[in-house]
C-alpha positions in Angstrom: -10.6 17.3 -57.9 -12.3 14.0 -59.1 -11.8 12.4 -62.3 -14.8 13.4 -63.8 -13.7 17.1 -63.0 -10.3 16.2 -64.5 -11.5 14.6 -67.8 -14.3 17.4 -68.5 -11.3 19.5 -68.5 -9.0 17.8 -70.5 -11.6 17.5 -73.5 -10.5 21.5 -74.0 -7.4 20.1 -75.2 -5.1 22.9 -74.1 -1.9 21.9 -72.7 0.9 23.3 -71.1 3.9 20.8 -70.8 7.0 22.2 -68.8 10.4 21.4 -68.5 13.3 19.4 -70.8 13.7 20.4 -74.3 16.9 19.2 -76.4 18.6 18.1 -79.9 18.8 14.5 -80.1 21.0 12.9 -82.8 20.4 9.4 -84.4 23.0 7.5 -85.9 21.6 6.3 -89.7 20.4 4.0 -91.0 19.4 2.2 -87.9 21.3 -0.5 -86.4 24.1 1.4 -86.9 26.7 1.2 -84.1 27.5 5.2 -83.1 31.6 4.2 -84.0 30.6 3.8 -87.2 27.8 6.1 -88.0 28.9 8.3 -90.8 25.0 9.6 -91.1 23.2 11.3 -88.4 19.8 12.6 -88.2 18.1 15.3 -86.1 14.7 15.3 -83.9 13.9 17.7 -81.3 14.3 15.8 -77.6 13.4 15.8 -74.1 10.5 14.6 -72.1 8.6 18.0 -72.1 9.2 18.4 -75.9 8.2 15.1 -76.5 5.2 15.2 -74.9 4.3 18.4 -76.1 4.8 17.0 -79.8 2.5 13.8 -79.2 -0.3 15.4 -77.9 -0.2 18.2 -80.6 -0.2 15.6 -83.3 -3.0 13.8 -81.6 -4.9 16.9 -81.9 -4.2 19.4 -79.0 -3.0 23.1 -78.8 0.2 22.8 -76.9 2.5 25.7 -75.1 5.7 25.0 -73.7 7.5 26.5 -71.0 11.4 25.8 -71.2 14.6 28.0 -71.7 16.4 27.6 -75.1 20.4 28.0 -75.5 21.5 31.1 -77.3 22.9 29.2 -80.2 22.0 27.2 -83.5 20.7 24.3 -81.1 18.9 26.7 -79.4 17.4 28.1 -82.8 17.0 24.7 -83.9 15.1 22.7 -81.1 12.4 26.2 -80.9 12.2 25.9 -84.8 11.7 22.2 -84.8 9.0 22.5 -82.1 7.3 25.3 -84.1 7.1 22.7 -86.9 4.8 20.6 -85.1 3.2 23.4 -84.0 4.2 24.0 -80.7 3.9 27.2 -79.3 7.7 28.6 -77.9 6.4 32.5 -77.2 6.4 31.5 -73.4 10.4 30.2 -73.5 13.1 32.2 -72.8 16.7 32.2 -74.2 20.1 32.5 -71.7 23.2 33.6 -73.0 26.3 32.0 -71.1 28.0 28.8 -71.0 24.0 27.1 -71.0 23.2 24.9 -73.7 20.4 22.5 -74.9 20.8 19.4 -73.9 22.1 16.9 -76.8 21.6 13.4 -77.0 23.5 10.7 -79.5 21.4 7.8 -79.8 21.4 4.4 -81.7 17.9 2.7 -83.4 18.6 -0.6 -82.1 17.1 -3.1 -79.5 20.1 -4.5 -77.5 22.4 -2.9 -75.6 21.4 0.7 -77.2 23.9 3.3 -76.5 22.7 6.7 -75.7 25.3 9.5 -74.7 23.4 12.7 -73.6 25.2 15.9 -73.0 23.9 17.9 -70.3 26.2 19.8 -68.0 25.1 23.4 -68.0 21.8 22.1 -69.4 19.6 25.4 -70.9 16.4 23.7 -69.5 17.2 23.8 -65.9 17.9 27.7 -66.1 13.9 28.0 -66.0 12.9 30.3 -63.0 10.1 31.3 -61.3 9.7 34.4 -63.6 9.4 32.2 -66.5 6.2 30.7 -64.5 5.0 33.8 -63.3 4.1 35.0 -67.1 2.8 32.3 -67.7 -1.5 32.4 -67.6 -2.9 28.8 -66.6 -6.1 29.7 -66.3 -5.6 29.6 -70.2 -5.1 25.8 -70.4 -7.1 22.7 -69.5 -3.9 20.3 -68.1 -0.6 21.4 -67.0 1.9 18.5 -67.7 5.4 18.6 -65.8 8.3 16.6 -66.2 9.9 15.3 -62.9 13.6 16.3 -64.5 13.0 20.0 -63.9 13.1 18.9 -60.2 16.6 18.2 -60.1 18.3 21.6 -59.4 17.6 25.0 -58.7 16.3 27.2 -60.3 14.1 25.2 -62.4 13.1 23.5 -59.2 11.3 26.4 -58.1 10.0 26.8 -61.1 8.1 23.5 -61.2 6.8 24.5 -57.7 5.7 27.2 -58.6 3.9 26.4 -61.4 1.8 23.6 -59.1 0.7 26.3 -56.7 -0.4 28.7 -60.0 -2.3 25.4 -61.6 -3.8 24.4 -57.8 -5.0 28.0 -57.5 -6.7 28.9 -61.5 -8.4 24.5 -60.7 -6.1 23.1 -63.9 -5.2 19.2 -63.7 -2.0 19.1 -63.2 0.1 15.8 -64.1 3.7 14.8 -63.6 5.5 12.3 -65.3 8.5 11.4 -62.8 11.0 11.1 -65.4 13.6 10.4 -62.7 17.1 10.7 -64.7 19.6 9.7 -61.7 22.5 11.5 -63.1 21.0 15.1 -62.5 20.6 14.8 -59.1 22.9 15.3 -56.5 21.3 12.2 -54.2 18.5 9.9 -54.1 17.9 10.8 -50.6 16.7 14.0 -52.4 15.2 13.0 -55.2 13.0 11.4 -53.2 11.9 14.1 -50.7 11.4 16.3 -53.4 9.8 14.0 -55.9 7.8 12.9 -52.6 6.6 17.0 -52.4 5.3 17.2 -55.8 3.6 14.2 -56.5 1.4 14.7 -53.2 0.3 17.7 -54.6 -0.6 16.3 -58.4 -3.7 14.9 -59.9 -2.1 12.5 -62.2 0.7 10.6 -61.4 2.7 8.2 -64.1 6.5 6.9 -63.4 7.5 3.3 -63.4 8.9 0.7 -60.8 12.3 2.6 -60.4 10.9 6.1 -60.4 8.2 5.3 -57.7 11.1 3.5 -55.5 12.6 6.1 -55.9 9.7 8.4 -54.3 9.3 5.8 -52.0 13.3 6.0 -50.3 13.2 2.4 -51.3 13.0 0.4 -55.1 11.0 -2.5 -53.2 8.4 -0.1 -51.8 7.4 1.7 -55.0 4.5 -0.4 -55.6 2.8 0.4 -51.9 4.0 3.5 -51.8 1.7 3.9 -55.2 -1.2 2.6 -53.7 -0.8 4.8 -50.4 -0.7 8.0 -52.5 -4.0 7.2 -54.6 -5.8 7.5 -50.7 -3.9 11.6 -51.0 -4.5 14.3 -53.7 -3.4 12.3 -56.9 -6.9 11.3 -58.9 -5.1 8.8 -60.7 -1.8 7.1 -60.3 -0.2 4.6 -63.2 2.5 2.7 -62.6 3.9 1.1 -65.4 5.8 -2.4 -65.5 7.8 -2.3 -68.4 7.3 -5.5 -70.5 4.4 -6.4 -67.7 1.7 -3.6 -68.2 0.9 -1.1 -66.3 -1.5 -0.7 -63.0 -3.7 2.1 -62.6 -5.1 3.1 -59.7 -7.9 5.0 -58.5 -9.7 5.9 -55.3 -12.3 3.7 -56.3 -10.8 0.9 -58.8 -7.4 -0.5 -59.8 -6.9 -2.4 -63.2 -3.7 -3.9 -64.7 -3.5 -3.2 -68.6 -1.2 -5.1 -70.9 0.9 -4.1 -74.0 0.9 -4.5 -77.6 3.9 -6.3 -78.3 5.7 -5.6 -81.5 9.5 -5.7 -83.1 11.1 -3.3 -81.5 13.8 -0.8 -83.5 14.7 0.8 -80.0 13.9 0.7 -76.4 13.7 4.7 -75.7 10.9 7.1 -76.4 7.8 4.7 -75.0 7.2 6.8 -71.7 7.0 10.1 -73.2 4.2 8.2 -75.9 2.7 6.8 -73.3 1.5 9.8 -71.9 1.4 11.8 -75.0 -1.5 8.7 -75.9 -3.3 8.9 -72.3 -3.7 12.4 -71.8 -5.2 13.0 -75.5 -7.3 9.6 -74.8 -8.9 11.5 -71.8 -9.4 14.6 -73.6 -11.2 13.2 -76.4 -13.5 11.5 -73.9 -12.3 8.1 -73.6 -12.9 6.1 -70.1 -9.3 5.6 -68.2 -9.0 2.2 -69.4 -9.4 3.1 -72.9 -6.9 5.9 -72.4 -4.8 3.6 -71.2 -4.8 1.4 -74.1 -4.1 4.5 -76.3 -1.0 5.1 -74.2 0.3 1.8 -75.0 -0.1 1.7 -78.3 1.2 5.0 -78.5 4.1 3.7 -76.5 4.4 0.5 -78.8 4.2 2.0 -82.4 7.1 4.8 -81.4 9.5 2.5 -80.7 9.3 0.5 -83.7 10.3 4.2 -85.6 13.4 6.5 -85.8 13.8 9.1 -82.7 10.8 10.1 -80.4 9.4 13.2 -81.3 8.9 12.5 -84.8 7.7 9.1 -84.1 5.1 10.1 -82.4 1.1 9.0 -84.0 -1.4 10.7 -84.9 -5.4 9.3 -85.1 -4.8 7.8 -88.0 -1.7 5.7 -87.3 -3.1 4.6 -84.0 -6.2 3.4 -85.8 -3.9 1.3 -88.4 -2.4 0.2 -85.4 -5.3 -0.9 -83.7 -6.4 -3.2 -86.8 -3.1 -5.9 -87.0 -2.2 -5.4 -83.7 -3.8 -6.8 -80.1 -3.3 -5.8 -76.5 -1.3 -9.2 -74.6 -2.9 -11.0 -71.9 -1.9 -10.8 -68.5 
């Protein structure tokens, strides 16, 4: 599949995004330290869900495919995601001891504390069932978040849904999202991480994430460049505070950021590709999509929480007029 087959796709702007969906909590106003947060306020969480919500304020139709607790955090994070217009019909409650993940977070820069809560997590009870009702020859780009690798059966899941996207021709991309504490080793993180990105179009993770695919953080950078010459179309691998590379089978470019005062460190990865996925599918060249992502990435971490930070058009275009990309 080439990129121009990939981006004529993408401009149907009909997403699937699979995987973690949870109830994040953020201690109010912010700067406040958790020990002495009296306030808290609610956002729907999770790298699926978050991505889901930015590319359905930037204009998309958006399913998702996740497994909600059978409780009032259940209840709430399907609500919440209905409120942006995200469409739950293809998620599945379990019963039991499962909840949705929960995440108590701080709006502030340095040393941000984040507790997340996610033994038993509701998300990785996804199954293959839950992919085998699913329809992708319905959607234009199936987007897959690498923490629905970590266990079974969710796992499965995920692989499944990349042999139903290979076989209906839907671009498939993975964020890696590598969260260490739900594996059981990085020795298998990386040989499956290493399984499913071979077999994506689009690939986006940063340095760790790709060392980790690579069996070694000082080899993610070639091991990036080695995949791009396999099936991945595109591959982005993103520097923090340096930029980002992308790379092609027939460029590479290095994109800078838009720097601005921060309120909070978390939530720029899932706007990232929120931004970059919605730049391609409204006919934007890569590096253009690119630049999207990082603004995208830059104006949500200057807000409260993640999902309902997330821009729309018009806040990207404010953006866009007091704010410039960095040199490299």
């Amino acid at each position: 599949m080439t990129i121009e087959i990939i981006t004529a796709q993408l401009k149907h702007k009909r997403f699937v995004s699979i995987g973690r969906a949870g109830l994040d909590f953020y201690a109010e106003p912010p700067g406040t330290e958790m020990e002495d947060a009296t306030n808290f306020s609610a956002h729907v969480g999770g790298s699926a869900a978050n991505i889901a919500v930015a590319l359905s304020k930037l204009g998309s139709q958006v399913d998702i495919i996740t497994c909600f607790s059978n409780d009032a955090v259940g209840r709430s994070v399907a609500k919440k995601l209905n409120n942006f217009g995200i469409d739950t019909s293809n998620c599945r409650v379990v019963g039991g001891e499962a909840r949705n993940t929960l995440a108590v977070v701080e709006t502030r820069l340095e040393n941000c504390q984040s507790v997340i809560y996610r033994r038993g997590a509701a998300d990785l009870e996804m199954s293959i069932d839950d992919i085998e009702a699913y329809n992708f020859e319905t959607v234009s780009g199936v987007i897959l978040s690498g923490t629905a690798l970590a266990i079974e059966p969710s796992r499965a899941a995920i692989f499944r849904a990349i042999e139903k996207a290979r076989a209906s021709n839907v671009p498939i991309i993975i964020d890696i999202d590598y969260r260490p504490y739900t594996w059981s080793s990085t020795e298998e993180a990386q040989a499956v991480y290493a399984d499913a990105i071979s077999q994506c179009n689009i690939v986006i993770g940063n340095d760790v994430e790709f060392g980790v695919a690579a069996g070694d953080y000082k080899q993610g950078f070639s091991y990036a460049t080695k995949l791009i010459t396999g099936s991945p179309d595109i591959v982005i691998f993103k520097k923090g505070e340096l930029g980002s590379t992308t790379l092609t089978k027939g460029k590479s470019f290095d994109t800078g950021i838009f720097k601005v005062q921060a309120l909070k460190p978390t939530g720029a990865g899932d706007a990232f590709m929120g931004g970059f996925i919605s730049g391609l599918a409204d006919g934007m060249d890569l590096k253009g999509a690119v630049i999207q992502g990082s603004a995208s990435a830059a104006i949500v971490v200057t807000r409260v929480a993640c999902s309902s930070a997330m821009p729309n058009h018009q806040d990207i275009a404010k953006f866009y007029q007091s704010n410039i990309l960095s040199p490299l």
